[in-house]
C-alpha positions, 0 to 999 in steps of 0.5 A: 857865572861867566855864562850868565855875563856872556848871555846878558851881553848877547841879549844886548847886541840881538836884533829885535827888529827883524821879523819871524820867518822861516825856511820856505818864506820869500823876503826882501832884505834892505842891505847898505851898499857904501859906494865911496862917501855915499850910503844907499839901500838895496833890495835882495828879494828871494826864497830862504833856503836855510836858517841857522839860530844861536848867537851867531845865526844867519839865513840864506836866501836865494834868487834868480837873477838873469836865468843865474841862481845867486844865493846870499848869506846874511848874518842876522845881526849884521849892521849891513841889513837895515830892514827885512821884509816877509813878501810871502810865506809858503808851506815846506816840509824841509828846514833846508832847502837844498833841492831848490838849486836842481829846479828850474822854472815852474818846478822852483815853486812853493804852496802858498799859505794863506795868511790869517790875522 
């Protein structure tokens, strides 16, 4: 019974708003920067790496920035992200995609998948 309670208070703090990806697609993630009193929203584009489910899930994403790989973990259902935007989906093999941080330039790139709809 006390499993039943814990599922419907979970189904109500789940994001609904965020859209299906997976590993391989680049986003760009609206995150709040609280600077003092002020709110303002900033953009994280990259590749996610990784994506975990469950009541707790989370997804990596990576970028480079000025030649330095950075990669950001990002609670799904964190009050922190205010949008999620899918840029691009490309076609992987992996679920994750560890390698990705041993390659360079040219060689960091995905296939594209041409989208249908």
């Amino acid at each position: 019974m006390s499993n039943l309670i814990i599922e419907k208070l979970l189904a109500k703090t789940r994001r609904t708003d965020i859209p299906e990806f997976k590993a391989g697609d680049t986003v760009r993630v609206q995150v709040k920067i609280k600077e003092g009193d002020k709110e303002r929203l900033q953009a994280f584009e990259g590749v996610v790496i990784k994506r975990d489910n469950g009541p707790q899930a989370s997804f990596t994403v990576r970028k480079i920035s000025f030649g330095q790989g950075v990669e950001r973990i990002f609670p799904i259902n964190s009050k922190v992200i205010d949008k999620v935007d899918v840029v691009r989906s490309s076609k992987v093999r992996r679920a994750k995609l560890y390698y990705l941080r041993g390659l360079r330039g040219k060689a960091s790139r995905l296939r594209d998948v041409e989208k249908t709809g």
